[in-house]
C-alpha positions in Angstrom: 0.0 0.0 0.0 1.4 3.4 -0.8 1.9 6.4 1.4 1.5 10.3 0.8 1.8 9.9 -2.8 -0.9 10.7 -5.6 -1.2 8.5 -8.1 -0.1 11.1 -10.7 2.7 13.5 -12.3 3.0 17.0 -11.1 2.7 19.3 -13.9 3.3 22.4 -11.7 3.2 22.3 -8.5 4.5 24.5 -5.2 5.2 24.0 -1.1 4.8 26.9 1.2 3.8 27.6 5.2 3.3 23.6 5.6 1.5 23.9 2.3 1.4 21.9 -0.5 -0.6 22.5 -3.8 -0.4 22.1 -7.7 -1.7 20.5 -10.8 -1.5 16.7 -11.8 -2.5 14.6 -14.3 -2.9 10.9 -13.6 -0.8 8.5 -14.5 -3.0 5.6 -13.8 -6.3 4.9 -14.0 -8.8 1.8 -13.2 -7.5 -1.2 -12.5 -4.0 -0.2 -12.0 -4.7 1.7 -9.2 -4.5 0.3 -5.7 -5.4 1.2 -2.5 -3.3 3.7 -1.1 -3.2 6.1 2.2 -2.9 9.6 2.7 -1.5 10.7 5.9 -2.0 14.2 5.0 -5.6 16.2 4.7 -6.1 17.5 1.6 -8.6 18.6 -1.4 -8.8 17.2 -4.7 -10.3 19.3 -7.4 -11.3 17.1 -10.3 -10.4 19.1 -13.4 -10.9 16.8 -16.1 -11.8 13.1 -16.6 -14.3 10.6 -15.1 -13.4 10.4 -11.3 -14.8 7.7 -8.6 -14.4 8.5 -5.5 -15.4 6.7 -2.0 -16.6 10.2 -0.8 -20.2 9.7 -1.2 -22.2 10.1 -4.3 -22.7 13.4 -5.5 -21.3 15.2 -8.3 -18.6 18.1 -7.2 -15.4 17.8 -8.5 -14.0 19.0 -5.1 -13.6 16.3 -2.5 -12.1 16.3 1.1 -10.1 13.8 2.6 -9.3 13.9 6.2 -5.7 12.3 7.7 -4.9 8.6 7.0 -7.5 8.5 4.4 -7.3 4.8 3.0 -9.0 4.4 -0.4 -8.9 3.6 -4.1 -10.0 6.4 -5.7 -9.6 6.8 -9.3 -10.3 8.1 -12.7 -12.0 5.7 -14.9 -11.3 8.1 -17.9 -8.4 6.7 -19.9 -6.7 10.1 -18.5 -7.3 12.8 -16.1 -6.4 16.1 -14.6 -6.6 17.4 -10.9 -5.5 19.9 -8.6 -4.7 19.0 -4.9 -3.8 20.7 -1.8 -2.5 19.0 1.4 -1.9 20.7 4.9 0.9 19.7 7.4 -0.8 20.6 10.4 -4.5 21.7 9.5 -7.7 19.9 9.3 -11.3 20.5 9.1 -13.5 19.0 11.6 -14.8 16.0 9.4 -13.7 12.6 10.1 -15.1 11.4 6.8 -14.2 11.9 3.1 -16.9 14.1 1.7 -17.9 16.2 -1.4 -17.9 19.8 -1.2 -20.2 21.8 -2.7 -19.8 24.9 -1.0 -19.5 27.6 -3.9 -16.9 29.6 -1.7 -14.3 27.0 -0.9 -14.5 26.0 -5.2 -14.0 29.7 -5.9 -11.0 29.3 -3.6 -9.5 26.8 -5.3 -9.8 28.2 -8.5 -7.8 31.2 -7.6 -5.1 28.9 -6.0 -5.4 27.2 -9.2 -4.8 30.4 -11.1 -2.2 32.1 -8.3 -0.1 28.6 -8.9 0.4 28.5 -12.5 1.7 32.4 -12.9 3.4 32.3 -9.6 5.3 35.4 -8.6 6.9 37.1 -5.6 3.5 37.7 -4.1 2.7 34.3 -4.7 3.7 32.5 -1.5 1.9 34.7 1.0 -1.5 34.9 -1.7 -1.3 31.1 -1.7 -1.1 30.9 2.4 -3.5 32.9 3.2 -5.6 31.0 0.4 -4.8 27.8 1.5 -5.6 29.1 5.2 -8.9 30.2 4.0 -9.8 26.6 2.6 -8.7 24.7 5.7 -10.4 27.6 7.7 -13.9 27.2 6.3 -17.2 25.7 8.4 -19.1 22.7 7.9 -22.1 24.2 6.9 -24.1 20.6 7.0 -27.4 20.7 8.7 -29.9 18.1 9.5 -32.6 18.4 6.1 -35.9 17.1 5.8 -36.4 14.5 3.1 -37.7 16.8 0.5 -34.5 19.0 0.2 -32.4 15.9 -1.0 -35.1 16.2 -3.8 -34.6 19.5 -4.4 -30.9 18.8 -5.1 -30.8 16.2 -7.0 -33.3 18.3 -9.4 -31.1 21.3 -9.7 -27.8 19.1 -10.0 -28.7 16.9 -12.4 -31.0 19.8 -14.5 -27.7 21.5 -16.2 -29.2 22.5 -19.4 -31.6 25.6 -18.0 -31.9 26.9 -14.7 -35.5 25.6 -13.0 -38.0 28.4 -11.6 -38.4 28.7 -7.7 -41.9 28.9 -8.5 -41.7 25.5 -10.7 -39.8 23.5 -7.8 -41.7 24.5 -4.7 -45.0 23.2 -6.4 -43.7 20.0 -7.6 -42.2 19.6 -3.9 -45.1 20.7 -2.6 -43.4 23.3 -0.3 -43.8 27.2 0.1 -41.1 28.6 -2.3 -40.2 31.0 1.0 -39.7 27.8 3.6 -37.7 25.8 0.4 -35.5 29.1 0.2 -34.9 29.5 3.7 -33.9 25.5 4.2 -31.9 25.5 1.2 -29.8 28.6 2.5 -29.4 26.9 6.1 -28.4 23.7 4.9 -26.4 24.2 2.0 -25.4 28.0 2.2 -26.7 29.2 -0.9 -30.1 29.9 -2.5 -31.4 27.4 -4.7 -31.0 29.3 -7.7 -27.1 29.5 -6.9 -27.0 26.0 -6.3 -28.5 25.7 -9.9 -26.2 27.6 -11.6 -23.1 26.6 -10.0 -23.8 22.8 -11.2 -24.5 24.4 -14.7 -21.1 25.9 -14.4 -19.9 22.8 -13.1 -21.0 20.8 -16.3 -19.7 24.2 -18.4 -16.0 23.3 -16.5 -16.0 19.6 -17.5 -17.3 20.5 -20.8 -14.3 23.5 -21.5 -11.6 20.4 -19.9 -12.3 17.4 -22.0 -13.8 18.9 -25.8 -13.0 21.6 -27.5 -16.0 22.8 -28.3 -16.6 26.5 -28.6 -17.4 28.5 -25.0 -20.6 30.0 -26.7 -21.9 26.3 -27.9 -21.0 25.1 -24.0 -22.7 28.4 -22.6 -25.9 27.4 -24.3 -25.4 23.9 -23.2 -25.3 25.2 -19.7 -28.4 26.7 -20.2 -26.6 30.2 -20.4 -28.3 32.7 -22.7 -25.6 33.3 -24.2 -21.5 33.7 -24.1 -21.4 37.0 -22.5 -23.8 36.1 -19.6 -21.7 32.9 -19.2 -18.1 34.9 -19.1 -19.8 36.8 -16.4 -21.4 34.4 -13.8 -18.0 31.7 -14.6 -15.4 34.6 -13.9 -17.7 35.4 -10.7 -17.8 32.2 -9.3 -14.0 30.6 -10.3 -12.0 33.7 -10.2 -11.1 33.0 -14.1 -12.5 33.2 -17.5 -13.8 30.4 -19.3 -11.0 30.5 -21.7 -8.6 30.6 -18.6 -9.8 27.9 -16.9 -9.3 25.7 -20.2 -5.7 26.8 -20.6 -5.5 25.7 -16.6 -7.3 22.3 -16.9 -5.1 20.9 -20.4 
């Protein structure tokens, strides 16, 4: 079993304040991989490529692993890209691998992501305070009644148009005020965030493994078009469309 190693090549990748962080791309994938253990905590941000993961079964490409993680997670994909960043002596309160979806810690990421590939002499102390930030951030989970899992799975797997408040309180059969209220406490977002940020999440997969054109994938997204896509993307990851392609190759 293998120790405190991802199964992968470092493309670029840096060490600071007990920190470490960069960009991979797997070197094995399916079968070949075996179970290994992390010592260290650390995120994985799933750039491109089908990943499986033991961290539940949701769809965020941003998955926490607390110390001595054992597991056999893997891309299925004949490749794959990620970015990960371990911590020496920080850990969040989870005792559990788990998905994150909270839209703050990916937007943090992303500007690691960014901050590590044109890395300068403000670069350490950006990254630190980053990485700080990442570790830093509360478990927002909350115990939900049935109905929001519903809700969820809706606006996940619905990546093509966003879905009316309106629309989704009636078919849940719940005041669109209480679904909004539950929605924020739980998952720290509105509903309608929560839509779009899986939209952009299908948009990112889409920009890392086809080279399709960003205003074909905005539409796919269900954006209206390319210029209301550049703006919500760049809001959310810190980077343009066209820069987080260049990142994720």
């Amino acid at each position: 079993m293998s120790s405190d190693q991802f199964v992968g090549t470092p493309q670029r990748c840096r060490q600071h304040a007990g920190f470490s962080f960069g960009h991979w791309l797997a070197t094995q994938t399916g079968d070949d991989v075996s179970e290994h253990v992390h010592v260290e905590p650390h995120f994985m941000f799933i750039a491109g490529g089908r990943f499986v993961t033991s961290a539940g079964s949701g769809r965020s490409p941003l998955i926490y692993n607390p110390p001595n993680t054992v597991h056999r997670d893997r891309f299925e994909s004949p490749s794959g890209r990620f970015f990960a960043v371990s911590a020496a002596d920080m850990e969040l309160a989870d005792t559990q691998p788990r998905q994150i979806e909270s839209i703050e810690s990916h937007a943090i990421v992303m500007r690691l992501m960014r901050e590590c590939a044109s890395w300068d002499d403000d670069s350490p102390e950006i990254a630190e305070s980053l990485c700080i930030e990442l570790f830093s951030r509360p478990d927002r989970r909350r115990a939900a009644p049935r109905w929001l899992a519903t809700a969820a799975a809706m606006l996940r797997e619905t990546t093509d148009k966003p879905i009316a408040i309106a629309d989704l309180s009636r078919f849940l059969g719940v005041h669109r005020t209480h679904l909004t209220r539950t929605f924020l406490r739980v998952h720290g977002c509105t509903p309608t965030e929560f839509s779009r940020l899986h939209r952009l999440r299908k948009a990112a997969e889409l920009l890392s493994t086809t080279r399709a054109p960003i205003v074909e994938i905005a539409l796919a997204s269900g954006f209206t078009d390319q210029s209301h896509f550049t703006k919500h993307f760049l809001r959310t990851w810190s980077v343009t469309p066209g820069e987080f392609r260049r990142l994720a190759r």
